[in-house]
C-alpha positions as CSV (number, residue, x, y, z in Angstrom):
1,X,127.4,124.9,95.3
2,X,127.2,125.6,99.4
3,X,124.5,124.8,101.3
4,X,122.5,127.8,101.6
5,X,119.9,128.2,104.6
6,X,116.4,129.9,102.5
7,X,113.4,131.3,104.9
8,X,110.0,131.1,103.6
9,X,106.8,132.8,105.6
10,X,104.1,129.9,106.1
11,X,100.5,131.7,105.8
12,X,97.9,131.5,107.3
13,X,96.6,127.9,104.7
14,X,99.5,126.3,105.8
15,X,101.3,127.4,102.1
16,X,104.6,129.0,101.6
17,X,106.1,130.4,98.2
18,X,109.1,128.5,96.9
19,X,111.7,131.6,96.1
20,X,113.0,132.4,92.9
21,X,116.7,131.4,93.2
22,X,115.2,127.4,94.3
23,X,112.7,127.3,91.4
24,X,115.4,128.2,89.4
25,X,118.0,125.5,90.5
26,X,114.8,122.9,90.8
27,X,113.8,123.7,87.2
28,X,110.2,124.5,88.3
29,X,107.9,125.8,86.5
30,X,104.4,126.6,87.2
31,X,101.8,124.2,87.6
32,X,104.6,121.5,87.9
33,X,104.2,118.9,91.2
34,X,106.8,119.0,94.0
35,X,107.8,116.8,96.6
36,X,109.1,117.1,100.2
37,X,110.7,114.1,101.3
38,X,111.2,113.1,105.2
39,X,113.7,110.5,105.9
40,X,114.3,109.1,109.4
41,X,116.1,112.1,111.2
42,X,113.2,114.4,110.2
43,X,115.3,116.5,107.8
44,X,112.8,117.1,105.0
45,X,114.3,117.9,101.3
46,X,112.2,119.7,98.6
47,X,112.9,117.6,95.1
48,X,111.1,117.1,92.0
49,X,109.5,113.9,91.8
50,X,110.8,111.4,89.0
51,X,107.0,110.4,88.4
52,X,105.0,113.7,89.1
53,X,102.1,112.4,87.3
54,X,100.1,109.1,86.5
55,X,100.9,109.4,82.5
56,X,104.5,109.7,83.4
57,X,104.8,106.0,84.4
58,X,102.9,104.7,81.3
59,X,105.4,101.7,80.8
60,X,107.8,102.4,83.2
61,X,106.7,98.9,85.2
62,X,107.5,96.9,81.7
63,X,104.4,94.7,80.6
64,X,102.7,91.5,81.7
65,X,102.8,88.5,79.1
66,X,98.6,88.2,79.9
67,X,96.4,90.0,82.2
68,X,96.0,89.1,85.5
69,X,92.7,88.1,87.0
70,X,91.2,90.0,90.4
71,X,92.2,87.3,92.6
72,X,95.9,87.0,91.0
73,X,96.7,91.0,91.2
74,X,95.0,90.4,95.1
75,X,98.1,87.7,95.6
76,X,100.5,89.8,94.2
77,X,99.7,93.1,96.1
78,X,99.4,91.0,99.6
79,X,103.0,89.6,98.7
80,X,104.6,92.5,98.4
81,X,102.9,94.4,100.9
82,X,103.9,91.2,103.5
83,X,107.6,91.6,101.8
84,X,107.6,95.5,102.0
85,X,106.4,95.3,105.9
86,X,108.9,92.2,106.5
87,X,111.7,94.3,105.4
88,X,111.1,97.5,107.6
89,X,110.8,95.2,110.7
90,X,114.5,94.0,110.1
91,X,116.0,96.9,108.4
């Protein structure tokens, strides 16, 4: 397939209509989400997300041998945030 240039018409709510010929090579259907993703250059790509819902990850993560306490889900989420924020400063 060629990279094709498509022009949509942003109204006046800020929404645009996704032509026929993309929903159709997207697979989108109505009422299904939709993602536009920005990477570093500012080129922004229309996609379907892998996990367009909350019950579409149900398991995806795997399972935890005992729940966790407050305080123990609190160190978890302030180690990876401080991992997460480590690794954009030196990549």
């Amino acid at each position: 397939m060629h990279e094709q240039e498509i022009v949509m018409t942003v109204t006046s709510k800020g929404q645009v209509t996704i032509p026929a010929e993309v929903r159709r090579v997207l697979r989108i259907k109505k009422h299904r989400k939709i993602a536009l993703v920005i990477n570093r250059t500012g080129e922004v790509k229309l996609k379907v997300p892998r996990y367009p819902n909350i019950d579409s990850i149900v398991g995806k993560a795997g399972r935890l041998n005992r729940p966790l306490s407050w305080q123990e889900l609190r160190a978890v989420a302030r180690a990876e945030r401080l991992s997460s924020k480590a690794s954009r400063q030196h990549g």
